[in-house]
N, C-alpha and C positions, 0 to 999 in steps of 0.2 A: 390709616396705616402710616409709620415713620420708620426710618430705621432706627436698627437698634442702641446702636452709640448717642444719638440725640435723646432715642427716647431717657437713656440712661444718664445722660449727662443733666437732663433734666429735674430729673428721681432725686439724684445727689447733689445737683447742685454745684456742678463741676465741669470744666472745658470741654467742649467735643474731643479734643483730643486725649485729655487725661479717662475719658468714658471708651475708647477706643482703644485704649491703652488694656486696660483694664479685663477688654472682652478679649484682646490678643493675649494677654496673660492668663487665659482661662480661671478666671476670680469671678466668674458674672454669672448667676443661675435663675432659670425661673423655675418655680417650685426645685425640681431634682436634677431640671435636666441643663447641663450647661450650652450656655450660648457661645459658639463656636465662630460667629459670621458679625462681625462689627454692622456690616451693611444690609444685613438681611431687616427684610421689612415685617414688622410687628406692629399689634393693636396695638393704637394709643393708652387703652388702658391695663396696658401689662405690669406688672409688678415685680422689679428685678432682687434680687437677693446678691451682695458683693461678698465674697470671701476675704474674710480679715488675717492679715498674713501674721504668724506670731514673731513676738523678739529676737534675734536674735540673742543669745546667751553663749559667754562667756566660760570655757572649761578649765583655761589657763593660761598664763602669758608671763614670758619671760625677757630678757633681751634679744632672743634667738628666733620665741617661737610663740604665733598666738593659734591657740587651739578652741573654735568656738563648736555650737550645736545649732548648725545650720536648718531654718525652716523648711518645710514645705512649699514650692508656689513661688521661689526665690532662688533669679540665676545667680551662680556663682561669682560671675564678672558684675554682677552689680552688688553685690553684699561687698565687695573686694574693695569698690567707688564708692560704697555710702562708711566704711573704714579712714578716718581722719587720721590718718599717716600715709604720705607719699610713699615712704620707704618697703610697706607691707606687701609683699605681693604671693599671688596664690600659689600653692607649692602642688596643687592635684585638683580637681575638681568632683561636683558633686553633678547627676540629672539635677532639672530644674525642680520635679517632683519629689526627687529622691532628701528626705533629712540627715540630720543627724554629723557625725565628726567629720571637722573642715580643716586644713591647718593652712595657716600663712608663715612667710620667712618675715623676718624683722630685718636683714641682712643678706647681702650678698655670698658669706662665705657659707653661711646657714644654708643659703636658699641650692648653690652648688653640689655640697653633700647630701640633702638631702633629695634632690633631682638624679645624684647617683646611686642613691638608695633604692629608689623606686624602679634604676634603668635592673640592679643588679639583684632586684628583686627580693630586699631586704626589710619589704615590709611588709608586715601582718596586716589585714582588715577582715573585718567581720562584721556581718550583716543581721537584721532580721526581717521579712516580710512574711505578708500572708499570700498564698496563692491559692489557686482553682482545686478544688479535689484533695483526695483521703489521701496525703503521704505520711508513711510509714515505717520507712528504712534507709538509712544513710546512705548516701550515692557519689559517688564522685563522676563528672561528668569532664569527660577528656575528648574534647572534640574542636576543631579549628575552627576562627571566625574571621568573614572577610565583611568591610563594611564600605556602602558605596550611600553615594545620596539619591535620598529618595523623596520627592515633591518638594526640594528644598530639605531637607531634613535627612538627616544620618540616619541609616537602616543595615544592621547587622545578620549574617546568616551563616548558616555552617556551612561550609564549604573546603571540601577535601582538599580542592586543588589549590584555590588561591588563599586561603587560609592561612592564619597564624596561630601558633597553639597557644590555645586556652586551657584552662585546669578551673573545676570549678568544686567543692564539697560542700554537699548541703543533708544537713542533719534536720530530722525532727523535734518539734518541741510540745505541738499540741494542734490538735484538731478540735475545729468548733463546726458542727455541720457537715456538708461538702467544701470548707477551706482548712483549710491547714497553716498554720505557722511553723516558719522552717530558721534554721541557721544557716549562713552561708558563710564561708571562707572562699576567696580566691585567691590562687596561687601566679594570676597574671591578672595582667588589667588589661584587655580589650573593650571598645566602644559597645555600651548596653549588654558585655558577657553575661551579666547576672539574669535578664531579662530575656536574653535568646538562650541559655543554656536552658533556664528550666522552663522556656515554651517548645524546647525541643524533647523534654521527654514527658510531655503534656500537661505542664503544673503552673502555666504563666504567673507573672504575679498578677492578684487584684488590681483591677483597675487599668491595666497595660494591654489597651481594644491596640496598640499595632504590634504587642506579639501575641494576642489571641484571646485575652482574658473577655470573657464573654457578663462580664459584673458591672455595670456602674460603678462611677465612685469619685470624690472629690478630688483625688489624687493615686496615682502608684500607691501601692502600701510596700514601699521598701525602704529600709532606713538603716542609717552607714553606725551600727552602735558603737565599734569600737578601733581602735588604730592606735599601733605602734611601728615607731623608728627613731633611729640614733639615741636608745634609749629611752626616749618617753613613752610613755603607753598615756592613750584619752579614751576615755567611755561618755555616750551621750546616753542622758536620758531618754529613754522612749515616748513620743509623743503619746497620746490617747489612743487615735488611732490606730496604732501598732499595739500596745497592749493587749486590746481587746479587740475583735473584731465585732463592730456594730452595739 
């Protein structure tokens, strides 16, 4: 028995630490099931499987504004640092799991107005994921979210009292099975809204075991398709995953 980061660092032929890296980035699986514990001790002769994270890609850029289609598996603040302009900086963020439209400022007076966009609530996005169960009719979900740390980690919940409003509309698109493919527009942005709205009226997305979803999966299945402000509108293409479900 070794742990798992050695054993893995082994496999690939890479640092203990860049192997450690790797399993804290949840990228490392044996057969389906992901390894969670860098430290946890495994047979020597285990056979790890790395998740290979895709390109970024490129939507469009101007002097003001660059708009890419953010991967899966890739935090925000680092896609921001592997960006070769100082000047670039992130105007909203993405979950780690979560893909799809990112934007950065190129400028300061850019990055300004558009920061008062989003305080004044002037900007559209639009989602697609797949979640738990047969949904069937369009919902708008108006309910408060308060969000405190939980194991080190931000954990959102509805809560009357201490709450901030959230607005959340989420349309049907297609049912495969017991999951459904939904649209989502939100008309506020709180911490994981998307995520606790519709595990509050029992539709988690895929893949999201801390708001309930009870599925396996390499990742959330929810991705930011499209976004407008101060004029632009960007659409990301839809990973594979999203498309189809399985």
């Amino acid at each position: 028995m070794e742990k798992a980061y050695k054993l893995l660092a082994q496999q690939e032929d890479i640092s203990n630490k860049k192997a450690k890296e790797l399993i804290d980035r949840g990228l490392v699986y044996v057969t389906d099931k992901k390894v969670k514990i860098a430290r946890a001790e495994m047979p020597n002769d285990t056979n790890f499987r790395v998740e290979r994270i895709e390109n970024v890609k490129i939507i469009y850029q101007d002097e003001h504004i660059l708009a890419i289609n953010k991967p899966a598996l890739l935090d925000s603040y680092e896609l921001q640092d592997a960006i070769e302009e100082d000047e670039t900086v992130l105007i909203h963020r993405l979950d780690r799991d979560t893909s799809g439209v990112l934007i950065l400022a190129r400028n300061e007076d850019f990055l300004a107005d558009a920061i008062e966009a989003f305080k004044r609530r002037k900007v559209k996005k639009r989602y697609v994921a797949w979640v738990e169960g047969v949904f069937c009719e369009e919902i708008t979900i108006n309910a408060p979210i308060a969000t405190h740390k939980q194991g080190g980690k931000a954990f959102s919940e509805i809560n009357e009292e201490r709450g901030r409003p959230a607005i959340t509309v989420v349309k049907p698109l297609e049912i495969q099975g017991k999951k459904s493919k939904v649209e989502i527009e939100i008309m506020t942005g709180r911490t994981h809204q998307i995520r606790v709205h519709l595990s509050s009226i029992g539709h988690p997305i895929v893949g999201d075991e801390r708001y309930g979803s009870v599925t396996r999966s390499k990742r959330i299945l929810l991705h930011a398709k499209a976004l407008s402000l101060l004029g632009y509108a960007f659409e990301a293409k839809e990973p594979r995953d999203i498309q189809k479900y399985k």
